[in-house]
MMTF fields as JSON, N, C-alpha, C and O atoms, coordinates in Angstrom:
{
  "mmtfVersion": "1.0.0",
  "mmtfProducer": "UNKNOWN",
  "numBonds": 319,
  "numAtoms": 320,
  "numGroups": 80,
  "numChains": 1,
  "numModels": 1,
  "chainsPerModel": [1],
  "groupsPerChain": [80],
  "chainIdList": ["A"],
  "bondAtomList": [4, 2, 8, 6, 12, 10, 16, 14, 20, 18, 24, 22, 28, 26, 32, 30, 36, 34, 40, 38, 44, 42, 48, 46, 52, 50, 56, 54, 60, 58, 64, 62, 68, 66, 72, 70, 76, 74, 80, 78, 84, 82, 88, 86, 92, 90, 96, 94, 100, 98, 104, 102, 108, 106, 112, 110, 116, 114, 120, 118, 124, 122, 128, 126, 132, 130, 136, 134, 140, 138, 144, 142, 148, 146, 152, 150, 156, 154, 160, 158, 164, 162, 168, 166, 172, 170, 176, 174, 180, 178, 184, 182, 188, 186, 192, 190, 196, 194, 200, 198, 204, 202, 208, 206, 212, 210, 216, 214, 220, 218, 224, 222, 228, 226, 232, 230, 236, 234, 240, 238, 244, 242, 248, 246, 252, 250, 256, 254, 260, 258, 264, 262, 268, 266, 272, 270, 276, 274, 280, 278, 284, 282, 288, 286, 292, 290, 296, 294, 300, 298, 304, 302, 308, 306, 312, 310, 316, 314],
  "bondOrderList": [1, 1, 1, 1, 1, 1, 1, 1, 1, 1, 1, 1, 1, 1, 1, 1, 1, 1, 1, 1, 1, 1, 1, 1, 1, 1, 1, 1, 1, 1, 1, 1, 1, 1, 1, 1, 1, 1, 1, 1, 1, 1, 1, 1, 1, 1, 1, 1, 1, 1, 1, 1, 1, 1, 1, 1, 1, 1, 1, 1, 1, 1, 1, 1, 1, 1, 1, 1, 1, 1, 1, 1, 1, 1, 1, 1, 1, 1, 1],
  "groupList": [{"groupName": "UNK", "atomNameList": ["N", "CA", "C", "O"], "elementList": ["N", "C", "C", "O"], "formalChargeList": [0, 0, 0, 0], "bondAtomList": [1, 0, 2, 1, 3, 2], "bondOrderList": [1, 1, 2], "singleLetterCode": "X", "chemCompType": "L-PEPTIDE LINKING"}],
  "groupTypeList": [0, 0, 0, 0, 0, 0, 0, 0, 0, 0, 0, 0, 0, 0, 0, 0, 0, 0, 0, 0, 0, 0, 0, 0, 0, 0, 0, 0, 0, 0, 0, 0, 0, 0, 0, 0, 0, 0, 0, 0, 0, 0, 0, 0, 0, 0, 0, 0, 0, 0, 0, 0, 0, 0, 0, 0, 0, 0, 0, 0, 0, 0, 0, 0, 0, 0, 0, 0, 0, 0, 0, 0, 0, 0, 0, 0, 0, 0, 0, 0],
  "groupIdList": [1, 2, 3, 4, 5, 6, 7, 8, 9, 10, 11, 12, 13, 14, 15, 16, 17, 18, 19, 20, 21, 22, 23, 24, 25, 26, 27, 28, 29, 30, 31, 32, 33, 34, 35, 36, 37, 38, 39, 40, 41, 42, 43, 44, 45, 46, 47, 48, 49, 50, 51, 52, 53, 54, 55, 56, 57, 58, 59, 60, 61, 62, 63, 64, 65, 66, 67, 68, 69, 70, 71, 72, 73, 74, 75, 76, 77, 78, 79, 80],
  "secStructList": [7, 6, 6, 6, 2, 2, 2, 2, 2, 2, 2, 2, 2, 2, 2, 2, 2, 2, 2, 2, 2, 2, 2, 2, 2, 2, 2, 2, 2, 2, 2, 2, 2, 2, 2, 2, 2, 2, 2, 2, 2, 2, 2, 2, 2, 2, 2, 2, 2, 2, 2, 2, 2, 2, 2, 2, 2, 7, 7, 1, 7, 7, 7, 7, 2, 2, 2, 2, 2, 2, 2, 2, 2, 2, 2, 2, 2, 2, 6, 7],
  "xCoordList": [3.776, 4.663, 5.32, 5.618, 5.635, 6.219, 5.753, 6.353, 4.141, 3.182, 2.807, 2.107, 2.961, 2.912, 4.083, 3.847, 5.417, 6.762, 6.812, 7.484, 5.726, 5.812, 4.622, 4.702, 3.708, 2.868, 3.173, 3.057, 3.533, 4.603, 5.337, 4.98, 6.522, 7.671, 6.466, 6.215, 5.697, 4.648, 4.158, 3.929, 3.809, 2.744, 4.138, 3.972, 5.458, 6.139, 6.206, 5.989, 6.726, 7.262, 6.161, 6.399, 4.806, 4.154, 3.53, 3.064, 3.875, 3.818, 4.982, 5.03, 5.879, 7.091, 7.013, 7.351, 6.503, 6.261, 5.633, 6.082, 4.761, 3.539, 3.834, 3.423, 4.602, 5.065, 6.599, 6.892, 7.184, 8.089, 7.66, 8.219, 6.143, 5.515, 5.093, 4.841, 4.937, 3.622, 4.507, 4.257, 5.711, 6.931, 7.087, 6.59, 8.003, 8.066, 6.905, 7.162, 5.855, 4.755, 4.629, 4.264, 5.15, 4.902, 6.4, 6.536, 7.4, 8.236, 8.253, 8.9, 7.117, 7.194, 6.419, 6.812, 5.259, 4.748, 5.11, 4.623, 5.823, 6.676, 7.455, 7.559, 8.053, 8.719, 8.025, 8.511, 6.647, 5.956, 5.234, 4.796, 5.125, 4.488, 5.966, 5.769, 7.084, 8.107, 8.616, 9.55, 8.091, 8.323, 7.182, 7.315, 6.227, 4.879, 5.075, 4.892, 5.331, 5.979, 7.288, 7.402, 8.071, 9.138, 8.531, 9.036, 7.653, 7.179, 6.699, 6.987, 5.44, 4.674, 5.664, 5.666, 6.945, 7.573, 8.306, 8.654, 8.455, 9.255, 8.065, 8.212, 6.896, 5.931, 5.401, 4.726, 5.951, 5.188, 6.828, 6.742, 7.616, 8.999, 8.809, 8.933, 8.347, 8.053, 7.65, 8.154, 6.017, 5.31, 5.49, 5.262, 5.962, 6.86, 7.674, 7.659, 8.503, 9.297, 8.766, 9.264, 7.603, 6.919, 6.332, 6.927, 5.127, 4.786, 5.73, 5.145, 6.764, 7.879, 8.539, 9.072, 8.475, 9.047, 7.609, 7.72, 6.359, 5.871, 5.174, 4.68, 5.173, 5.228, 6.637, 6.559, 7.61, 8.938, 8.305, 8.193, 8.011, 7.678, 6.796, 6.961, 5.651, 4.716, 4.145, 4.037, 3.841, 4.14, 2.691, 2.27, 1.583, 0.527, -0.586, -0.537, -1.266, -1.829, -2.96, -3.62, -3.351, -4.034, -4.914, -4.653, -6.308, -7.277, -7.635, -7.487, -8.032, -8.118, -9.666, -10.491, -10.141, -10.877, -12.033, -13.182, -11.676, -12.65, -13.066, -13.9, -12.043, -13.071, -14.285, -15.423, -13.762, -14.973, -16.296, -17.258, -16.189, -17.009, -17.784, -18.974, -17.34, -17.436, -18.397, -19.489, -17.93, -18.73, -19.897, -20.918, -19.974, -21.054, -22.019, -23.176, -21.584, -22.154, -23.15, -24.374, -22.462, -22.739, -24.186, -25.108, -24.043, -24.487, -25.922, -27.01, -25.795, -27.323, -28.249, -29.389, -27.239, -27.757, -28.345, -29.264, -28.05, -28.342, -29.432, -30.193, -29.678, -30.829, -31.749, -32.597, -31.992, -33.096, -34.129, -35.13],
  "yCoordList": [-41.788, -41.578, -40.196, -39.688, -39.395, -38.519, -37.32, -36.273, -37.59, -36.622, -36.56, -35.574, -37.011, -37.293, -36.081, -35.174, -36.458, -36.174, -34.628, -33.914, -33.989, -32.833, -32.072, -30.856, -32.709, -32.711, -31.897, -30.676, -32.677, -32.839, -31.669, -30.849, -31.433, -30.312, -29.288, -28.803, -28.96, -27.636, -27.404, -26.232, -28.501, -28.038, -27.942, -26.975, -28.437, -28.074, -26.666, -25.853, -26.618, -24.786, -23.965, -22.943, -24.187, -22.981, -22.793, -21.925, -23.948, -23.557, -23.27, -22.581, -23.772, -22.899, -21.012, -20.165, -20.915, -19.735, -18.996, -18.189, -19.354, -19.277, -18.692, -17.638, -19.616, -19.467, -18.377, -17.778, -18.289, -17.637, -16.149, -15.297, -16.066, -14.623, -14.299, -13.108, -14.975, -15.045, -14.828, -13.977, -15.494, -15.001, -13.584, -12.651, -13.439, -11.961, -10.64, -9.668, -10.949, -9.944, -10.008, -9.191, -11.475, -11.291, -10.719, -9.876, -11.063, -9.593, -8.376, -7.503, -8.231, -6.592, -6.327, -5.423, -6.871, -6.76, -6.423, -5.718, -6.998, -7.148, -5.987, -5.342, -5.598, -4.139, -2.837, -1.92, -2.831, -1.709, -1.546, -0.475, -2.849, -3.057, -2.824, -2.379, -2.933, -3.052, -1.254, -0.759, -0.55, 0.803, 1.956, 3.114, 1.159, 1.963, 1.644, 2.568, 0.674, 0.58, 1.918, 2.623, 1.446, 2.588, 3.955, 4.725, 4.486, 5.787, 6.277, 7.164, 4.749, 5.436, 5.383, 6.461, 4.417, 5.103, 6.303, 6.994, 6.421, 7.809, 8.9, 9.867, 8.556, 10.034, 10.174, 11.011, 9.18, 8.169, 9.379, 10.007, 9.401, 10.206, 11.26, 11.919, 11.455, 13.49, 13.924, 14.663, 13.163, 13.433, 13.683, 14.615, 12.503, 12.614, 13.768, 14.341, 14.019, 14.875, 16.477, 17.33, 16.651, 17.814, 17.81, 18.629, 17.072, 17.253, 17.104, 17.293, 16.882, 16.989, 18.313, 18.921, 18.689, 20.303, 21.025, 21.823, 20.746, 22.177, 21.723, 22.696, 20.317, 20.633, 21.082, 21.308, 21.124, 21.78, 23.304, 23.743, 23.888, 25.223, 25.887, 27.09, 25.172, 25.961, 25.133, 24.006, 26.748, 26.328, 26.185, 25.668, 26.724, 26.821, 24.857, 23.796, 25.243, 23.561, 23.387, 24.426, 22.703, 21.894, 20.914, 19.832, 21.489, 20.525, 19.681, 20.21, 18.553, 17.593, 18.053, 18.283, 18.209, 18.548, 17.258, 17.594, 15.956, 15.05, 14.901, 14.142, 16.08, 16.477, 17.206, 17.161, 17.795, 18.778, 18.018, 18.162, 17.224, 16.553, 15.892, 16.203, 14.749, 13.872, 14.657, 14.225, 15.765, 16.996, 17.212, 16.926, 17.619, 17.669, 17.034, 17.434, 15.665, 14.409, 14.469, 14.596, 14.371, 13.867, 14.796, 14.277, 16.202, 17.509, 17.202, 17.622, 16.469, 16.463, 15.434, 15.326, 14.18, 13.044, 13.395, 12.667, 14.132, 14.459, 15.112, 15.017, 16.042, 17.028, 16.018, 16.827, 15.275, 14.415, 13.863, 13.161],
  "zCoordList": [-34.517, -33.395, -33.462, -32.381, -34.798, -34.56, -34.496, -34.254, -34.829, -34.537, -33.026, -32.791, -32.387, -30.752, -30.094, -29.296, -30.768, -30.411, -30.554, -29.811, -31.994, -32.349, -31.462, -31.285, -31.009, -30.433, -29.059, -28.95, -28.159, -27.336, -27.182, -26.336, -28.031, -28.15, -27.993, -26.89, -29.177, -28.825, -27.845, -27.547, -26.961, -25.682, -24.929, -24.185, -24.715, -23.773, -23.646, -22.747, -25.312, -25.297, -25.072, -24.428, -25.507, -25.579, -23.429, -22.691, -23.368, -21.629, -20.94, -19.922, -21.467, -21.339, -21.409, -20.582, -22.576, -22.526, -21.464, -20.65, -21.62, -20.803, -19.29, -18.806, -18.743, -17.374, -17.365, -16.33, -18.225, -18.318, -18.043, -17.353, -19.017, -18.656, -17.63, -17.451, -16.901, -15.641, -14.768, -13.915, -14.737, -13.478, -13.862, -13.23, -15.232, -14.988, -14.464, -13.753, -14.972, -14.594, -12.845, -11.999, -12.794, -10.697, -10.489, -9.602, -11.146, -10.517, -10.755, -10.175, -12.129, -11.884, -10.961, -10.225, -10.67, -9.912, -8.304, -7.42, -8.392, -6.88, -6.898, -5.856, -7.981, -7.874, -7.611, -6.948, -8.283, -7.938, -6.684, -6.265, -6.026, -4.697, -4.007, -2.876, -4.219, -3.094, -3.666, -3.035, -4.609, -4.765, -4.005, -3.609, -4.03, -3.839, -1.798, -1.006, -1.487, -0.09, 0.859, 1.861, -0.566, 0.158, 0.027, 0.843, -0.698, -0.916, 0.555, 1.358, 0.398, 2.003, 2.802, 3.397, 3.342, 4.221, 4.237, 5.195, 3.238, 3.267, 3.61, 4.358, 2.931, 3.441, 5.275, 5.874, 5.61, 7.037, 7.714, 8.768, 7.158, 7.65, 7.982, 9.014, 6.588, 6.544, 7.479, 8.325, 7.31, 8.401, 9.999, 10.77, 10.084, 11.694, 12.161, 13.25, 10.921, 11.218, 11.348, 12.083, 10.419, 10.323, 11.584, 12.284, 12.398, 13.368, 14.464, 15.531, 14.59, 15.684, 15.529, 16.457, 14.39, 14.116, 14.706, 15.637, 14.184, 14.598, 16.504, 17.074, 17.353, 18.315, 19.344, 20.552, 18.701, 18.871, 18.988, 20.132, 18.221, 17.516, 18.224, 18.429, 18.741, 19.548, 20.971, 21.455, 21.276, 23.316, 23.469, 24.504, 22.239, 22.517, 22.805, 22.183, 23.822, 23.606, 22.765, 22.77, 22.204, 21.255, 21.596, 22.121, 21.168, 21.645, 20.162, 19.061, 20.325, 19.218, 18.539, 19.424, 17.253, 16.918, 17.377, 17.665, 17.412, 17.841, 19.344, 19.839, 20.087, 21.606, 21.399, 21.866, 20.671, 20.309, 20.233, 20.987, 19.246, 18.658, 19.473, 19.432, 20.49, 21.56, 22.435, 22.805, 22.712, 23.606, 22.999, 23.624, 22.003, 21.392, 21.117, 21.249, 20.582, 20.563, 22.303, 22.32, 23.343, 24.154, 24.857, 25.487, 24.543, 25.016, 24.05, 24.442, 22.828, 21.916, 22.183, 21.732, 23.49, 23.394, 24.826, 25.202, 25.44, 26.962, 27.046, 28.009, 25.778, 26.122, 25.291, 24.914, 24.965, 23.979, 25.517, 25.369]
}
């Protein structure tokens, strides 16, 4: 019987353990995902703010490099 009892106590604790680790690693976890989050927003900021500064900045207009492309595309498929 008291080999049961000792039995017992060990498998509690060593899963005790067990789970004790497994939480903490999911909150670090959760910290570097809830750090690696705030980063991109902050770079998602910059950004905004940089392209609002330089179409502030210039009067000149801007064609998208993927018109280009589209045009082109379309001009190779036309002459085939």
């Amino acid at each position: 019987m008291g080999a049961i009892v000792v039995a017992f106590a060990a498998g509690f604790l060593l899963r005790g353990a067990q789970l004790r680790k497994q939480k903490s690693r999911v909150c670090e976890l959760e910290k570097e995902m809830m750090t690696s989050h705030s980063e991109i927003l902050d770079l998602h900021k910059e950004k905004l703010a940089l392209e609002k500064q330089l179409k502030g900045a210039s009067n000149i207009p801007v064609i998208p490099i993927t018109a280009k492309e589209e045009k082109k595309s379309d001009k190779s498929t036309g002459s085939k």
